[in-house]
C-alpha positions as CSV (number, residue, x, y, z in Angstrom):
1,X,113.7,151.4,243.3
2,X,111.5,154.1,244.0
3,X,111.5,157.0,241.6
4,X,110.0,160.7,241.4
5,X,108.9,161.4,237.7
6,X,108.3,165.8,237.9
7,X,107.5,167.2,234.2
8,X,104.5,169.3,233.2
9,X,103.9,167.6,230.1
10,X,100.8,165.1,229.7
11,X,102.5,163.5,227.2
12,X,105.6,163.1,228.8
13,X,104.8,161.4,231.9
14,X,102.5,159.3,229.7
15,X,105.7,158.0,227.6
16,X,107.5,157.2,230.8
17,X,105.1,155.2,232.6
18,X,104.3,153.2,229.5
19,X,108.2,152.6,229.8
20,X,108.1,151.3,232.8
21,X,105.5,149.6,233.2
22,X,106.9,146.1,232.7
23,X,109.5,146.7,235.3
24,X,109.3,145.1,238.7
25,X,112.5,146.7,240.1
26,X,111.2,150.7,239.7
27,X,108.1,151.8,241.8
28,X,108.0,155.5,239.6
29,X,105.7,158.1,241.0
30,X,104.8,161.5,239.2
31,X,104.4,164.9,240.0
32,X,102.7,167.4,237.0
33,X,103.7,170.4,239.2
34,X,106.6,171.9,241.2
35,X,104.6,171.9,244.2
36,X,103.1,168.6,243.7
37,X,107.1,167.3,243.6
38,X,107.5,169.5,246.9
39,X,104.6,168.3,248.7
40,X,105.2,164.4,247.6
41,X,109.5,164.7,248.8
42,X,108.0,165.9,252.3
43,X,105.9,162.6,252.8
44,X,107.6,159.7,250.5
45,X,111.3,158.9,250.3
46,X,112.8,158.2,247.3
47,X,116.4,156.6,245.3
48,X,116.1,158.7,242.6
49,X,114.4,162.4,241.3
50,X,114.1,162.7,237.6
51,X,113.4,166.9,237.3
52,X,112.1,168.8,234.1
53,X,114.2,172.1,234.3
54,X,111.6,173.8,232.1
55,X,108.4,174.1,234.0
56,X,106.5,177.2,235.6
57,X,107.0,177.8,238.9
58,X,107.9,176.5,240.8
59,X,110.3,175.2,237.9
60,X,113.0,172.3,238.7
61,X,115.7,174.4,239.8
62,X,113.4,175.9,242.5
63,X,112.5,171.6,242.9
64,X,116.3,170.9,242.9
65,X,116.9,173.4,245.8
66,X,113.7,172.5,248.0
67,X,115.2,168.3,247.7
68,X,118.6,169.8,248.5
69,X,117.7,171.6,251.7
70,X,115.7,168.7,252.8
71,X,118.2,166.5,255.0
72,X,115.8,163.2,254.6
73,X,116.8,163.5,250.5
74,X,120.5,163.8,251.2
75,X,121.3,160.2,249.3
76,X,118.4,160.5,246.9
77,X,120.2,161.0,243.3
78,X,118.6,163.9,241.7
79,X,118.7,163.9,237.8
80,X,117.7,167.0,235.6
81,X,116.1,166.6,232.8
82,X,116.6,169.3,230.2
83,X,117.0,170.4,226.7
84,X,119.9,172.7,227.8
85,X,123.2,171.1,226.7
86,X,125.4,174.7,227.8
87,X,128.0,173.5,229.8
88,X,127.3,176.9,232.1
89,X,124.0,175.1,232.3
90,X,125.4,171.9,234.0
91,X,127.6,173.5,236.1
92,X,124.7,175.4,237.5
93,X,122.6,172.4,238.0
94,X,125.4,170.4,239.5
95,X,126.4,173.3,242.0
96,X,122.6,173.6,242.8
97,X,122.9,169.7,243.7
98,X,121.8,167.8,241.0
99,X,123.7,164.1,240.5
100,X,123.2,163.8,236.7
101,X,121.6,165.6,233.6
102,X,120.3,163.9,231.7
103,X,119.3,165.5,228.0
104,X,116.3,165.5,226.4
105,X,115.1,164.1,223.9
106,X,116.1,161.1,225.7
107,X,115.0,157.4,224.6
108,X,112.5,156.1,227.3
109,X,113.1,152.5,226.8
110,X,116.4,152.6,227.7
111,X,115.4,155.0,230.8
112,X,114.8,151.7,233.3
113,X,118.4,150.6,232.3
114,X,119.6,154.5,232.6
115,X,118.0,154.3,236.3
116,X,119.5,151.1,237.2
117,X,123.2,152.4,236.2
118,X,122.8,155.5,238.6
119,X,120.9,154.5,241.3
């Protein structure tokens, strides 16, 4: 499974591909920047898009609407990851597009079976 990893933080995508890197089943890519996730959708294809709502701009929202408008992404689950737990928050990311939220702090070693369960 091929996954988009987009989050500004260092640390972060650090923690994630340390997660993951024993699994053989989930190819994860990262992005540091809105426009680095924007530029990377446009040439790879991908099962799932893990987003960082909190970023600056383009921020994942802005991410989560450029995925949404391109037609190749359509059955690509897109996931936002976010510290907002507002329900007026979720219904904004699902109307947006987004297939899950997921809420951070979240525990990256169970992340590979999280993946597996939506994907």
């Amino acid at each position: 499974m091929r996954v988009l990893f987009v989050d500004d933080e260092d640390d972060i995508r650090e923690l994630i591909e340390f997660a993951l890197m024993t699994e053989d089943d989930i190819e994860p890519t990262f992005a540091a920047t809105g426009f680095d996730a924007i530029a990377t959708m446009e040439t790879q294809a991908f099962e799932v898009i893990m987003l960082d709502v909190m970023m600056p701009p383009p921020d994942g929202m802005e991410v989560l609407r450029c995925a949404r408008a391109n037609a190749d992404l359509d059955d690509t689950k897109i996931v936002m990851c976010t510290a907002k737990t507002s329900h007026e928050s979720e219904k904004t990311f699902r109307a947006l597009g987004a297939d899950h939220i997921l809420h951070k702090p979240f525990k990256p070693l169970k992340l590979a079976e999280y993946l597996r369960s939506i994907a």
